[in-house]
Backbone atoms as SQL, in Angstrom:
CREATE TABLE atoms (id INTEGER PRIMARY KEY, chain TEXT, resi INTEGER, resn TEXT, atom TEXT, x REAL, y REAL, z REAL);
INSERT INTO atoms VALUES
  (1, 'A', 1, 'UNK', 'N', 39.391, -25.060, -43.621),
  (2, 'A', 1, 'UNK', 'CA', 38.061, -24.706, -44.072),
  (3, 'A', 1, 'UNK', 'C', 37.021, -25.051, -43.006),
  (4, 'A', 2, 'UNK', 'N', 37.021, -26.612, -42.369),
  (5, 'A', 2, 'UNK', 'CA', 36.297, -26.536, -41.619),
  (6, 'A', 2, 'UNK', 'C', 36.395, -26.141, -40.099),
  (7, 'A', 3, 'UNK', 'N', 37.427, -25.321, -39.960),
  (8, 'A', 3, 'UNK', 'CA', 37.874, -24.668, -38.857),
  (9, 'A', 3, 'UNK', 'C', 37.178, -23.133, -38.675),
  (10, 'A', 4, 'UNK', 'N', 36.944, -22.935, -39.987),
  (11, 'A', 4, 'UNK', 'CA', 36.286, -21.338, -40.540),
  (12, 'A', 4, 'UNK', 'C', 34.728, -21.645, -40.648),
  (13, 'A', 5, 'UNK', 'N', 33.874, -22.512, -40.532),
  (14, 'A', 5, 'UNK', 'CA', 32.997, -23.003, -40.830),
  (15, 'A', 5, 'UNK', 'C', 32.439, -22.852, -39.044),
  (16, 'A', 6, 'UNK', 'N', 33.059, -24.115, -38.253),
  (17, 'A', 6, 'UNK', 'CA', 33.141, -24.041, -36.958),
  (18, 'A', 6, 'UNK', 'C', 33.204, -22.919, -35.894),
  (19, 'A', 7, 'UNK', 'N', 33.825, -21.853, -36.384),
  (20, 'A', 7, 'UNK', 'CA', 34.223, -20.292, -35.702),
  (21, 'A', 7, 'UNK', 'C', 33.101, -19.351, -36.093),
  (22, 'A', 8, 'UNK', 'N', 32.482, -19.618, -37.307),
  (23, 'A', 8, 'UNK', 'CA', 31.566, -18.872, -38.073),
  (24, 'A', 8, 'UNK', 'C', 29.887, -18.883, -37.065),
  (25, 'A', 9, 'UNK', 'N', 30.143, -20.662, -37.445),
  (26, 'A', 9, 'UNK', 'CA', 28.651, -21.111, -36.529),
  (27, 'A', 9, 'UNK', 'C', 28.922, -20.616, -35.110),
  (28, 'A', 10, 'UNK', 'N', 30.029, -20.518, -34.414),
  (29, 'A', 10, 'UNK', 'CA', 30.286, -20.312, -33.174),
  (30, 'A', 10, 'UNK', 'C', 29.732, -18.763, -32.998),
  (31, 'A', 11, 'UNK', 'N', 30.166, -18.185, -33.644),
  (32, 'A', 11, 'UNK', 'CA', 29.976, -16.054, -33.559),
  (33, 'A', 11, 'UNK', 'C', 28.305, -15.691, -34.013),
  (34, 'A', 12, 'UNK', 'N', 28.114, -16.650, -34.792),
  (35, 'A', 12, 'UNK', 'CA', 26.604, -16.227, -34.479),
  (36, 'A', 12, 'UNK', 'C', 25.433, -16.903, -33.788),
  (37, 'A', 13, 'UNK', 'N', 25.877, -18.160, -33.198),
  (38, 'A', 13, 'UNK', 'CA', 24.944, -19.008, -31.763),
  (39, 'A', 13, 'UNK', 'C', 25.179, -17.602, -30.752),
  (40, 'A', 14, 'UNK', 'N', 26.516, -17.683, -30.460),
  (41, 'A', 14, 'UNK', 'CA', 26.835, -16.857, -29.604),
  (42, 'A', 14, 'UNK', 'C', 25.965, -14.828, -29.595),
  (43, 'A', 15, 'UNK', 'N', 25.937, -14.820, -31.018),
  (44, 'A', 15, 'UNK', 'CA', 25.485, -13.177, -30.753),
  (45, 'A', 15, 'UNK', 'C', 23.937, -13.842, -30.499),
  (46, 'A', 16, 'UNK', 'N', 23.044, -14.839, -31.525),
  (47, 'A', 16, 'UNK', 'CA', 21.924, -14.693, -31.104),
  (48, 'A', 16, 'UNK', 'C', 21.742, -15.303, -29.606),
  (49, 'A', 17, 'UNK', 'N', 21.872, -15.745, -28.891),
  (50, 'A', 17, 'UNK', 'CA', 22.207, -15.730, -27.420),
  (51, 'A', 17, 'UNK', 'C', 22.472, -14.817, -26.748),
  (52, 'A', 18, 'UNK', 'N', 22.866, -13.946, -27.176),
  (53, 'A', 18, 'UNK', 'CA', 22.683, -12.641, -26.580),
  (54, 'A', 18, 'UNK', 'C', 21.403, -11.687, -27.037),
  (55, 'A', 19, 'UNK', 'N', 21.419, -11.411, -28.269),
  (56, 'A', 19, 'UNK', 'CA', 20.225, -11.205, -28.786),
  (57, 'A', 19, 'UNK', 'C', 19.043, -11.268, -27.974),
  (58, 'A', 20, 'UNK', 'N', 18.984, -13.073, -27.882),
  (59, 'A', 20, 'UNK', 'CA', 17.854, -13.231, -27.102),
  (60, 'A', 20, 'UNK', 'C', 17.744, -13.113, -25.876),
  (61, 'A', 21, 'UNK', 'N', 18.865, -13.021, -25.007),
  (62, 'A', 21, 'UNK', 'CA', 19.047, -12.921, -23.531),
  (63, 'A', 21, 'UNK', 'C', 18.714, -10.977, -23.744),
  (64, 'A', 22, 'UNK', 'N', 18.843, -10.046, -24.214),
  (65, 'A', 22, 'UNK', 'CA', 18.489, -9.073, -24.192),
  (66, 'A', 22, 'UNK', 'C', 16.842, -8.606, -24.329),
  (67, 'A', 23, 'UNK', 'N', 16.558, -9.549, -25.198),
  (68, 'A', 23, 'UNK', 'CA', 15.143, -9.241, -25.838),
  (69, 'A', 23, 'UNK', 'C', 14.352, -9.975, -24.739),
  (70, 'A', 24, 'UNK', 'N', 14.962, -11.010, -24.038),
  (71, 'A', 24, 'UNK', 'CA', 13.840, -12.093, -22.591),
  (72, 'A', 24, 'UNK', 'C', 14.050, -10.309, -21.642),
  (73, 'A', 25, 'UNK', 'N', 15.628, -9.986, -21.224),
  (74, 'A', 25, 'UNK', 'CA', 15.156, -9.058, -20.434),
  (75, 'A', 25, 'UNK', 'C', 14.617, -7.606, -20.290),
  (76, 'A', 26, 'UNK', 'N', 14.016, -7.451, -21.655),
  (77, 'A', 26, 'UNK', 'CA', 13.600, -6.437, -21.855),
  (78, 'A', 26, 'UNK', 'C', 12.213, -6.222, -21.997),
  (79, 'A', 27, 'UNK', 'N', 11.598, -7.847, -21.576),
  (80, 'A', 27, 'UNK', 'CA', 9.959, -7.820, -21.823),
  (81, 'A', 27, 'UNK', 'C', 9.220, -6.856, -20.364),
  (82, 'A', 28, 'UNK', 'N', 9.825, -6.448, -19.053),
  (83, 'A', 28, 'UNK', 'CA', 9.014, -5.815, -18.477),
  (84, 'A', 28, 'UNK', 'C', 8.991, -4.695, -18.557),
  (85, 'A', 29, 'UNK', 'N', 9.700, -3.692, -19.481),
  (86, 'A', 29, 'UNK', 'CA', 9.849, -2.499, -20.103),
  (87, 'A', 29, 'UNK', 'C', 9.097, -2.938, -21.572),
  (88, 'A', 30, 'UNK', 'N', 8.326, -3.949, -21.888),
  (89, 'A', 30, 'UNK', 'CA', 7.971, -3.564, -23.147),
  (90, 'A', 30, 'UNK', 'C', 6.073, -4.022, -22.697),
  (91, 'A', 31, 'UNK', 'N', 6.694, -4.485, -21.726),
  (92, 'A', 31, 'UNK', 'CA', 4.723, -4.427, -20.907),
  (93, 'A', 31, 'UNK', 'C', 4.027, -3.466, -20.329),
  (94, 'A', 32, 'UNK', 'N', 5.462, -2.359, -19.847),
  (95, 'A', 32, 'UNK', 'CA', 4.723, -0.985, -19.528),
  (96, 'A', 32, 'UNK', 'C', 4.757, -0.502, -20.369),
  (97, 'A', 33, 'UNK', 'N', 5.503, -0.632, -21.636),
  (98, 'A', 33, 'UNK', 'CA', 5.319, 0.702, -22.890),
  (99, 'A', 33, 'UNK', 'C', 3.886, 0.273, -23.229),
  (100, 'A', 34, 'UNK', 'N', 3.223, -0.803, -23.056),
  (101, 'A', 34, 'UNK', 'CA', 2.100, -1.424, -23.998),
  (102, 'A', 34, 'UNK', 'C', 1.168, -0.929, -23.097),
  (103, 'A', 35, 'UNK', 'N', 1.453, -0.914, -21.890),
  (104, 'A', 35, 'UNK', 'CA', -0.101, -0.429, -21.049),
  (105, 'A', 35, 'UNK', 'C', 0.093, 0.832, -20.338),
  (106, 'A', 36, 'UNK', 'N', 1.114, 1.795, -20.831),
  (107, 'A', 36, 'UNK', 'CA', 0.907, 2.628, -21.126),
  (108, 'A', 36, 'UNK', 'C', 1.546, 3.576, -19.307),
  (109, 'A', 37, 'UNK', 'N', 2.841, 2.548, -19.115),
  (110, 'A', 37, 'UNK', 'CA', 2.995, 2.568, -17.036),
  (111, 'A', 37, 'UNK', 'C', 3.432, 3.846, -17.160),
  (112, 'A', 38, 'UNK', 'N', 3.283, 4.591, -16.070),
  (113, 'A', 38, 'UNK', 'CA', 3.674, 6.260, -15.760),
  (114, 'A', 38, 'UNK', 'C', 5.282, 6.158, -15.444),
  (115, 'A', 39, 'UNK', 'N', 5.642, 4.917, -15.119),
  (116, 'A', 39, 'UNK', 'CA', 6.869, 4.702, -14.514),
  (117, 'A', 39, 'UNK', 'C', 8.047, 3.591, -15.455),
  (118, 'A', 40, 'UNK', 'N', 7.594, 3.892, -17.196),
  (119, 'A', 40, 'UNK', 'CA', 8.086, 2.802, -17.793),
  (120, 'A', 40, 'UNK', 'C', 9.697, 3.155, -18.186),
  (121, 'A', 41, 'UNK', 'N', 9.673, 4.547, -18.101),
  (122, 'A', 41, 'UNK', 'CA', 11.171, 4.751, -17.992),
  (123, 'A', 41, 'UNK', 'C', 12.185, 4.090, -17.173),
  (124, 'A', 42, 'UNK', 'N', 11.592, 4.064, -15.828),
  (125, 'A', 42, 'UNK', 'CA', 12.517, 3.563, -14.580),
  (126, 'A', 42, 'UNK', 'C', 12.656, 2.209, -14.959),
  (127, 'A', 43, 'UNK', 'N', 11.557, 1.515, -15.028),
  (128, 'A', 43, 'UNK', 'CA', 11.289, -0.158, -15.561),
  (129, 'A', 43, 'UNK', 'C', 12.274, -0.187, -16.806),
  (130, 'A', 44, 'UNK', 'N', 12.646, 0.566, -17.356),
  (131, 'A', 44, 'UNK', 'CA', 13.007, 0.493, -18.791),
  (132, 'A', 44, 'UNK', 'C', 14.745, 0.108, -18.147),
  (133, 'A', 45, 'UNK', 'N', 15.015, 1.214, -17.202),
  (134, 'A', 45, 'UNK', 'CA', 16.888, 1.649, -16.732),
  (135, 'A', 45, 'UNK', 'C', 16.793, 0.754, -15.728),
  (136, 'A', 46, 'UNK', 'N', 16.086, 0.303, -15.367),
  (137, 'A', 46, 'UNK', 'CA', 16.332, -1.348, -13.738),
  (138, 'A', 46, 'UNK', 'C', 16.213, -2.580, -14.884),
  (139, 'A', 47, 'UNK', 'N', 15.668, -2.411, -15.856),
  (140, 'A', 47, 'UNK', 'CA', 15.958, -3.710, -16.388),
  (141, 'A', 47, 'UNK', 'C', 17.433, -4.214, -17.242),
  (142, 'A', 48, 'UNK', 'N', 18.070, -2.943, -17.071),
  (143, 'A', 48, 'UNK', 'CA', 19.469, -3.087, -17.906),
  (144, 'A', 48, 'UNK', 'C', 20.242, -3.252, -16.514),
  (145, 'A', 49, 'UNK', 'N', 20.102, -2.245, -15.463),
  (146, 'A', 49, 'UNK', 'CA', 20.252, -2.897, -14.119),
  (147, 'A', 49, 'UNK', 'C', 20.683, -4.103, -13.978),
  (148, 'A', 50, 'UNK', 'N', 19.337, -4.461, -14.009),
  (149, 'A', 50, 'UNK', 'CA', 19.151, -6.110, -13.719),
  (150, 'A', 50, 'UNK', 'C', 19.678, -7.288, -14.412),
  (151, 'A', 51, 'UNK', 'N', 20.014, -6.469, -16.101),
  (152, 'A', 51, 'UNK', 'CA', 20.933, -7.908, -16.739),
  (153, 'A', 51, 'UNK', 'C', 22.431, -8.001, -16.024),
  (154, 'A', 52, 'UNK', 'N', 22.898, -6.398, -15.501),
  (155, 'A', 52, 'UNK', 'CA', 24.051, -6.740, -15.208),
  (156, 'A', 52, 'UNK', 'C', 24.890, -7.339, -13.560),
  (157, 'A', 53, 'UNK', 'N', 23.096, -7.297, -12.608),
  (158, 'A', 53, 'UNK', 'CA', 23.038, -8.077, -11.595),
  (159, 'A', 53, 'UNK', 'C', 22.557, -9.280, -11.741),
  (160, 'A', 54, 'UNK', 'N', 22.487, -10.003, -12.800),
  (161, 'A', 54, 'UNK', 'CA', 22.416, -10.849, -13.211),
  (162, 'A', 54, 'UNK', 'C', 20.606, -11.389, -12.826),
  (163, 'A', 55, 'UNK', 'N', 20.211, -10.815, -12.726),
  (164, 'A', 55, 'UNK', 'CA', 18.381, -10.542, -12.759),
  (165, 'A', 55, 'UNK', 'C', 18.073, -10.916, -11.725),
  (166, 'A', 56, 'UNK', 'N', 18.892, -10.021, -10.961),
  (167, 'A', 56, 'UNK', 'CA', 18.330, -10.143, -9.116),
  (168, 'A', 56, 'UNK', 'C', 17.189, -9.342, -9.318),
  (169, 'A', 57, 'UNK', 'N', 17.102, -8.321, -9.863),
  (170, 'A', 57, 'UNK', 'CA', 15.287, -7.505, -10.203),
  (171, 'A', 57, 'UNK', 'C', 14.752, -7.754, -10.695),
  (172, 'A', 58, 'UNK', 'N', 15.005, -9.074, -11.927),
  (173, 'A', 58, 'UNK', 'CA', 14.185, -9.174, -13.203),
  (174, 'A', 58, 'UNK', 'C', 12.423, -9.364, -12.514),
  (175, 'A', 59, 'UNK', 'N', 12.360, -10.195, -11.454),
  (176, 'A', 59, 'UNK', 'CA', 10.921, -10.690, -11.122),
  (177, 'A', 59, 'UNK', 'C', 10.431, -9.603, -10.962),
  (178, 'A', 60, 'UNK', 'N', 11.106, -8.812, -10.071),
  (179, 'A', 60, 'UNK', 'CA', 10.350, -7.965, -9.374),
  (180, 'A', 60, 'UNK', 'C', 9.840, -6.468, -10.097),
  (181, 'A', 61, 'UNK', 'N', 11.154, -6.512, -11.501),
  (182, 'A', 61, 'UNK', 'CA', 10.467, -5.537, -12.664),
  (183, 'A', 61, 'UNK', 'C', 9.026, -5.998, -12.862),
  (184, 'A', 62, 'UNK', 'N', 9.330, -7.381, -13.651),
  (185, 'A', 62, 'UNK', 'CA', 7.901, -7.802, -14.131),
  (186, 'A', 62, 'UNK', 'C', 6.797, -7.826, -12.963),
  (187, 'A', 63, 'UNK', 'N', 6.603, -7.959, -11.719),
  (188, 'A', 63, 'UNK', 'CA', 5.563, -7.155, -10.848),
  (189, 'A', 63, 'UNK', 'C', 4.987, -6.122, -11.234),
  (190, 'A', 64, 'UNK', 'N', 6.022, -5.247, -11.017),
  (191, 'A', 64, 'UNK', 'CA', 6.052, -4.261, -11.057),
  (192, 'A', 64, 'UNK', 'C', 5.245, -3.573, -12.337),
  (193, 'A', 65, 'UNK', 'N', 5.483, -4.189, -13.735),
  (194, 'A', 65, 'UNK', 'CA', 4.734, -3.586, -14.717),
  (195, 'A', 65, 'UNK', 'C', 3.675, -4.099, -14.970),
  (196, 'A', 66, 'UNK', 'N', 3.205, -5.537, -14.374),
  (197, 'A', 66, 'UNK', 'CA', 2.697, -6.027, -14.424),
  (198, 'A', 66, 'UNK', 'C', 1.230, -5.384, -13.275),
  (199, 'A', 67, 'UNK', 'N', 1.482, -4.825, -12.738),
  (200, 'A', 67, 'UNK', 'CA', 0.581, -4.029, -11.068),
  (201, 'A', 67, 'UNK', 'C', -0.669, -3.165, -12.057),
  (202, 'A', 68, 'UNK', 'N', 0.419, -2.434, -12.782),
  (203, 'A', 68, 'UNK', 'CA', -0.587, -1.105, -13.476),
  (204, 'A', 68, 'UNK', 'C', -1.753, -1.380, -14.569),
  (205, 'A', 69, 'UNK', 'N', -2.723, -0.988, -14.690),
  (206, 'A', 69, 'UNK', 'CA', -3.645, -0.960, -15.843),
  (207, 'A', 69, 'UNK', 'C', -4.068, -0.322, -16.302),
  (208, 'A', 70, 'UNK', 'N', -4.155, 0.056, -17.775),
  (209, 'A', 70, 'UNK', 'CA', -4.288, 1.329, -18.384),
  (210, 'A', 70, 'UNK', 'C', -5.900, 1.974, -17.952),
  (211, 'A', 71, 'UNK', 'N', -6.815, 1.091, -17.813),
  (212, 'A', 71, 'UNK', 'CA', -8.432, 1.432, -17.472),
  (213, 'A', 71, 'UNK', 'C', -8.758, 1.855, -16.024),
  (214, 'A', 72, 'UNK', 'N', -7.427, 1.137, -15.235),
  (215, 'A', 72, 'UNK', 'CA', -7.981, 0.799, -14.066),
  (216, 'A', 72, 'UNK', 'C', -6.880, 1.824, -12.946),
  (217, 'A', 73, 'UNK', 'N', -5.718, 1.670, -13.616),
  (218, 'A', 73, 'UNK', 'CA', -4.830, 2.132, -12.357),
  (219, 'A', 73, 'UNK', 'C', -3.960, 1.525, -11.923),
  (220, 'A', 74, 'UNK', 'N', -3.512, 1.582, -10.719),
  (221, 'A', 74, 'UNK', 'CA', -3.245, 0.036, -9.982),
  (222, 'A', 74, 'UNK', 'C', -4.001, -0.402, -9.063),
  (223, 'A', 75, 'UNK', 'N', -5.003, -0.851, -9.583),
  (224, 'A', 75, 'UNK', 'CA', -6.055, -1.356, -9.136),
  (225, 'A', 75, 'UNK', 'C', -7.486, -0.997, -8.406),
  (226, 'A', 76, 'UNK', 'N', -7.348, 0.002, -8.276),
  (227, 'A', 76, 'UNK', 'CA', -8.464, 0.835, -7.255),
  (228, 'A', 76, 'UNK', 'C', -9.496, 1.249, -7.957),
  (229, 'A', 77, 'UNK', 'N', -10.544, 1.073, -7.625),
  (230, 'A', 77, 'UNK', 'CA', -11.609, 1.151, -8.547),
  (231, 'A', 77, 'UNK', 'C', -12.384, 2.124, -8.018),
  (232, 'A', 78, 'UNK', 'N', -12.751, 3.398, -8.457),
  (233, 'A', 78, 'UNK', 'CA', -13.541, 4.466, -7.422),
  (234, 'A', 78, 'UNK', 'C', -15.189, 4.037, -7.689),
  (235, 'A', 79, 'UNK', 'N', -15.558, 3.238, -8.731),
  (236, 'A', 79, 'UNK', 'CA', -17.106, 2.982, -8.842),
  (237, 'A', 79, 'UNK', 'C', -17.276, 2.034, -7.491),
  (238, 'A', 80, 'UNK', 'N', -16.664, 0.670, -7.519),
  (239, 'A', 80, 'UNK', 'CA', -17.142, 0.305, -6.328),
  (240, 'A', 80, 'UNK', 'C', -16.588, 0.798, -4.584),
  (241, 'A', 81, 'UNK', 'N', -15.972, 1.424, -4.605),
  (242, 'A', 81, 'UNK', 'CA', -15.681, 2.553, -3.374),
  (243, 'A', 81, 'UNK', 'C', -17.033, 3.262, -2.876),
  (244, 'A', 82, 'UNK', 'N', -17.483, 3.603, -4.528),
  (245, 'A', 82, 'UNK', 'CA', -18.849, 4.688, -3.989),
  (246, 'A', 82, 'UNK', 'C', -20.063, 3.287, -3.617),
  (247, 'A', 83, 'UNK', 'N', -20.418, 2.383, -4.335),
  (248, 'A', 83, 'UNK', 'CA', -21.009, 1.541, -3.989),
  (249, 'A', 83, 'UNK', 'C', -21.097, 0.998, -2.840),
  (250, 'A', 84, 'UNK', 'N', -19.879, 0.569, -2.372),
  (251, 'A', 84, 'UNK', 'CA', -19.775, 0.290, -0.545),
  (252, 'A', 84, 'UNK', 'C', -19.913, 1.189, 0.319),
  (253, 'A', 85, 'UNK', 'N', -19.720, 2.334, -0.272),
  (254, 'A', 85, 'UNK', 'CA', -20.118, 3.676, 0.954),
  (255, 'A', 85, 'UNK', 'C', -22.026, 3.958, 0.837),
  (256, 'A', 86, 'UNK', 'N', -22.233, 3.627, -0.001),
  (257, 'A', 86, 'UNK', 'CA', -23.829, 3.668, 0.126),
  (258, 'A', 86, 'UNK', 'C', -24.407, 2.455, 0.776),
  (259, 'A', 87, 'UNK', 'N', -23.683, 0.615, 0.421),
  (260, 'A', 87, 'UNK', 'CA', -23.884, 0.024, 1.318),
  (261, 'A', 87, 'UNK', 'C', -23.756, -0.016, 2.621),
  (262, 'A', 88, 'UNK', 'N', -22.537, 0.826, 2.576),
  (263, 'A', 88, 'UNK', 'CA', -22.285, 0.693, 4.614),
  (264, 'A', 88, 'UNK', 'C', -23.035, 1.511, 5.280),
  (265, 'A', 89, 'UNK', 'N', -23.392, 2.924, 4.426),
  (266, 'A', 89, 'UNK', 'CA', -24.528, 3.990, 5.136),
  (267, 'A', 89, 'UNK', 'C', -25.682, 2.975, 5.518),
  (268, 'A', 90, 'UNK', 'N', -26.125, 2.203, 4.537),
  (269, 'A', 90, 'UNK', 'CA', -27.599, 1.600, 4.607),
  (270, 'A', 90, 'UNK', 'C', -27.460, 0.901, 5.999),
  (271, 'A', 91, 'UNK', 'N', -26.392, 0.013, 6.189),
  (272, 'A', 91, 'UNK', 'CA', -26.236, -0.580, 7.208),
  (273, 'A', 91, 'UNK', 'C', -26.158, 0.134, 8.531),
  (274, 'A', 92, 'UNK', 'N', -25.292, 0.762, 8.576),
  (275, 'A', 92, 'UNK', 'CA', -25.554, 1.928, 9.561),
  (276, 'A', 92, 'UNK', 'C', -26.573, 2.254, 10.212),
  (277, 'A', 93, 'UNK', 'N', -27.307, 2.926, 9.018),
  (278, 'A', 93, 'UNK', 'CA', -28.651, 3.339, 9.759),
  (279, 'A', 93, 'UNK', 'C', -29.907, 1.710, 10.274),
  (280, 'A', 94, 'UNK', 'N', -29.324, 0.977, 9.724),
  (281, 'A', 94, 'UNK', 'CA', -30.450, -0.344, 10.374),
  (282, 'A', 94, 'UNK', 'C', -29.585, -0.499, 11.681),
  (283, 'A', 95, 'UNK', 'N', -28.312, -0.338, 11.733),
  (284, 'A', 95, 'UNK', 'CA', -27.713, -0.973, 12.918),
  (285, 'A', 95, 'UNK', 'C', -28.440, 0.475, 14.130),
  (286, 'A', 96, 'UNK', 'N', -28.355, 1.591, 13.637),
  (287, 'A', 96, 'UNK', 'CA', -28.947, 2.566, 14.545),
  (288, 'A', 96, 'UNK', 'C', -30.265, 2.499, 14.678),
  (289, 'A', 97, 'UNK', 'N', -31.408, 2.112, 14.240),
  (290, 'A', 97, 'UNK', 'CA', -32.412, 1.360, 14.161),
  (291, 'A', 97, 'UNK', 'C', -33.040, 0.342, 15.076),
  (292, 'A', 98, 'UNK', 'N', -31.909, -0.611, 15.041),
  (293, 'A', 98, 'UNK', 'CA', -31.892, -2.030, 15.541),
  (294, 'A', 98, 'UNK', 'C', -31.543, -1.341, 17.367),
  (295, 'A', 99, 'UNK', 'N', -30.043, -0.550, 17.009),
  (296, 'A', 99, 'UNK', 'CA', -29.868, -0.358, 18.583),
  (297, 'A', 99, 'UNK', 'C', -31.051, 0.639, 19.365),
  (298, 'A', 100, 'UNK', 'N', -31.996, 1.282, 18.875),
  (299, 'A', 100, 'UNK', 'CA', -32.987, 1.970, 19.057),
  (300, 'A', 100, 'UNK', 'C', -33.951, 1.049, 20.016),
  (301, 'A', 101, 'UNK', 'N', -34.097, 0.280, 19.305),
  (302, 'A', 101, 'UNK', 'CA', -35.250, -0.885, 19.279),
  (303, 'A', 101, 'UNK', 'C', -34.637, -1.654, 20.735),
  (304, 'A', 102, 'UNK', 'N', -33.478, -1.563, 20.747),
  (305, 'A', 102, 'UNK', 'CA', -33.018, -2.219, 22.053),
  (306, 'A', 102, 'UNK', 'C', -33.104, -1.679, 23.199),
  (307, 'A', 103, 'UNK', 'N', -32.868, -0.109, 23.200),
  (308, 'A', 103, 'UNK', 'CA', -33.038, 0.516, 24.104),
  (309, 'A', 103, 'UNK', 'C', -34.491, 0.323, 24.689),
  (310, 'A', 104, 'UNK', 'N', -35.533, 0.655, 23.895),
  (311, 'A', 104, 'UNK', 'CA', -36.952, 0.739, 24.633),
  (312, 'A', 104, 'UNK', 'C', -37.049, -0.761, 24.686),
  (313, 'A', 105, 'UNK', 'N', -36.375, -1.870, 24.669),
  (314, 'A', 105, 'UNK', 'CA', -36.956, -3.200, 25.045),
  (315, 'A', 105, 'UNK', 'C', -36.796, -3.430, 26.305),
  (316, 'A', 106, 'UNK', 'N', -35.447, -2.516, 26.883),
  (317, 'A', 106, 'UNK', 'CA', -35.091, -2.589, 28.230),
  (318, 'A', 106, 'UNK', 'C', -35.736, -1.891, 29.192);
């Protein structure tokens, strides 16, 4: 009886241990489904990959889904792009200005 008891507790430590070793490596496929990655399929098939290389990719999945943002992209922001191109014009023209000013000093 308590041999059947012992084997019992054994088969299900053992499945939820797997369970959970599936569900840890499946969180960077469940961070691009959430933000929505263009590439969550691939993230989805490298992370089964990766359980069976024993998570030589796992980090580099989670980078990876971790890079993208649903508002933003991966990262590039075109509002301040246009902002620095109006700052650097401004500058520009003082630096052409300034070198103006040098010429007739000489």
């Amino acid at each position: 009886m308590l041999n059947t008891v012992a084997l019992i507790t054994l088969i299900i430590v053992l499945l939820l241990v797997a369970y959970g070793a599936v569900a840890v490596w499946a969180i960077p496929y469940e961070i691009a489904k959430a933000r929505n990655h263009p590439h969550q399929d691939a993230i989805g098939a490298a992370t089964w990959v990766s359980l069976f290389t024993l998570g030589a990719l796992w980090p580099f999945l989670w980078i990876w889904a971790i890079l993208y943002h649903p508002d933003r992209g991966w990262g590039v922001s075109t509002t301040a792009v246009s902002e620095n191109s109006a700052e650097i014009s401004q500058i520009d023209k003082r630096l052409s200005a300034l070198e103006r000013a040098q010429q007739h000093v000489r």
